[in-house]
N, C-alpha and C positions, 0 to 999 in steps of 0.2 A: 649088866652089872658094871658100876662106875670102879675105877682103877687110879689112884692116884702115884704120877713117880715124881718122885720129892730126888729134884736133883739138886745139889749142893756143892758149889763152889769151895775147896776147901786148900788149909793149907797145913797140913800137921804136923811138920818136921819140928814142933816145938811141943813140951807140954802145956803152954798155955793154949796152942791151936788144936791138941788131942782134946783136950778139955771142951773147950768151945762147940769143935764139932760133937762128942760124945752126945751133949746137952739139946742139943738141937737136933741131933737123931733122936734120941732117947725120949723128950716131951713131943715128937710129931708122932711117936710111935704109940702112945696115949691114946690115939685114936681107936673111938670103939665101933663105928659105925662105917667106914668104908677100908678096902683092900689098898693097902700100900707097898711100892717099890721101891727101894733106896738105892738113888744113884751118887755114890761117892766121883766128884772130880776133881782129882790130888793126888800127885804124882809122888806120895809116902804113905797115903791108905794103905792100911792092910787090917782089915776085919774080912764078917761075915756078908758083908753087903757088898753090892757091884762097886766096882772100884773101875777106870777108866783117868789115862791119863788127859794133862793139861798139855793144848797146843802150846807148840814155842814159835815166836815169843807169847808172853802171858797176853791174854785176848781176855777178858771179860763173856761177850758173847760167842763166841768161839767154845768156851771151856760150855757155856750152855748146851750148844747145838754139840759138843760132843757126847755130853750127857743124852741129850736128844735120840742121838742117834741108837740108841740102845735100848731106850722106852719103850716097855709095852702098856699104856697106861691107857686112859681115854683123858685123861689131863695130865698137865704136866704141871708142876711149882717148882719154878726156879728160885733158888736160896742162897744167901750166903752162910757161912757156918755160923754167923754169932746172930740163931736167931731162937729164942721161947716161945713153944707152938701151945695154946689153950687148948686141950683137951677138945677133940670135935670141931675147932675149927676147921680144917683141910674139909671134911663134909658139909662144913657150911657154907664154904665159898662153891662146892658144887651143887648145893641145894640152888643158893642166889643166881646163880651162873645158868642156871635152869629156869629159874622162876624171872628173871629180866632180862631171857636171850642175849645173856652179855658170851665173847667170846675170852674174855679176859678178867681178872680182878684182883683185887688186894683184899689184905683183912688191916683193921684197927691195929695203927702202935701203940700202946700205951702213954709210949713218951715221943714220939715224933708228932702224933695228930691231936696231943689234948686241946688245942687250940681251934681243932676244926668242933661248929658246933651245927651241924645240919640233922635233920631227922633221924631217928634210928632207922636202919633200914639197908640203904644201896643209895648210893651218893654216883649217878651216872658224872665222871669226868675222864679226861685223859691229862690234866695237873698234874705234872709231876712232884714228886711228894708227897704233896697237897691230895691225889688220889694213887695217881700209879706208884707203888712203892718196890723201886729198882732193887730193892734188897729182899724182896719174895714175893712174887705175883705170881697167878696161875692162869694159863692158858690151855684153851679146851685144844686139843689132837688136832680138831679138822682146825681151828684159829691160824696153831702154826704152822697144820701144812699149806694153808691161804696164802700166809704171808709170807713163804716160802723160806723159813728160819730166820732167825735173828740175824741180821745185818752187825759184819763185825769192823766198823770204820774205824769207834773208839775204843783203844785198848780199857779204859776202865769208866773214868767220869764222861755221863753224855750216853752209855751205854743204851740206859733207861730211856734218854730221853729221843734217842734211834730210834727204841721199839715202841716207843708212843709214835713215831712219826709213821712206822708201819702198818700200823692200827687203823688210824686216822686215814690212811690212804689206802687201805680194804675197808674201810668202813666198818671195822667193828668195834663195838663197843666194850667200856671200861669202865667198872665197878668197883666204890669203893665202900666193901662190905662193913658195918658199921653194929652186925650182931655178933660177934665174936673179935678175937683180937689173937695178933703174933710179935711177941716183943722185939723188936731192934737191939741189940745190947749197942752195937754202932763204931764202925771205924776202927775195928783190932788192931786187925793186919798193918794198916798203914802204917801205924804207928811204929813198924819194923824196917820199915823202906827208905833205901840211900838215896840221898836228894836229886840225881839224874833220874832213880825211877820215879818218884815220886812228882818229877817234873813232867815226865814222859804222859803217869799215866793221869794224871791232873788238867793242869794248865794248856799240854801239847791236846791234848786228848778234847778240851773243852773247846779248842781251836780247829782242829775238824769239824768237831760237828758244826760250829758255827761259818764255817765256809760250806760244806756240803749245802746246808738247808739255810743259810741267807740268815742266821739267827744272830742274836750277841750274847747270850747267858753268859751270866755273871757278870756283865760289863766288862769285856777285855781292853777295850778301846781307851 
């Protein structure tokens, strides 16, 4: 029996971020066809669903693997709060994930990927974006105990593009599911943050990774 824990990154101490997450619990819970777990990570949740604090300082993957660490799932979907789940998609990314031994995947944005135009189907990439989408992807139990959790070098941006580089160096593969979809609403939170964090978790952030792994995203140079 497949078990999905829907962990989400959240931040509520505002009504607009109660809001956000509500909606994004609320439409994964839609789900008719597979067992779901809700892992709240947010250090002002207080509902009926697991609630677990956020590492300090704020960590991006960090706040994942603390969610992690609590999962009894056979997958896991990691989330940000500002995301609208289609009805049955969570079970569709474990049908896919089954049917092209991928150990990881995304579903369709709406509005981030109308631009990609490849077969209906499973679009095999590790693109960031473009396939892996760092704002909720799902990886199967045994994936991430392979990869031995999320490596937490960038506190926010680069996050993603970390756990592609994890991927890539177990060799498993990454799906970008293309019969179901999970909307982005995109960039809430930030829009709250004082300009040293926003430096911190941005441009400093983008600069790790680009020294760790030899890269230049976004052309810093």
């Amino acid at each position: 029996m497949y078990k999905v824990s829907l962990i989400i990154v959240s931040k509520s101490d505002t009504e607009e971020g109660k809001k956000l997450l509500k909606n994004t619990i609320n439409t994964a819970l839609l789900e008719p066809f597979i067992d779901i777990e809700v892992i709240v990570v947010d250090n002002h949740y207080k509902g009926e669903h697991i609630a677990v604090k956020q590492p300090t300082p704020f960590n991006y993957n960090a706040c994942l693997n603390a969610g992690a660490k609590v999962a009894t799932g056979t997958h896991y979907f990691f989330a940000n709060n500002d995301l609208l789940f289609k009805k049955g998609s969570l079970a569709e990314l474990v049908r896919m994930i089954d049917k092209h031994r991928l150990g990881s995947a995304s579903a369709i944005c709406p509005v981030a990927h109308n631009y990609i135009n490849v077969p209906r189907g499973c679009y095999i990439s590790y693109k960031v974006r473009q396939a892996f989408a760092g704002w909720g992807f799902m990886l199967t139990k045994e994936a991430y105990n392979t990869i031995g959790g999320l490596k937490e070098n960038c506190p926010f941006y680069c996050a993603d593009n970390e756990t592609v580089e994890q991927l890539k160096e177990h060799n498993i593969k990454h799906g970008l599911v293309k019969t179901t979809f999970i909307e982005h609403i995109g960039q809430q939170t930030q829009k709250h943050l004082d300009s040293k964090t926003y430096f911190e978790y941005t441009i400093n952030s983008v600069e790790v990774f680009n020294k760790l792994y030899n890269q230049n995203i976004f052309n810093l140079n």
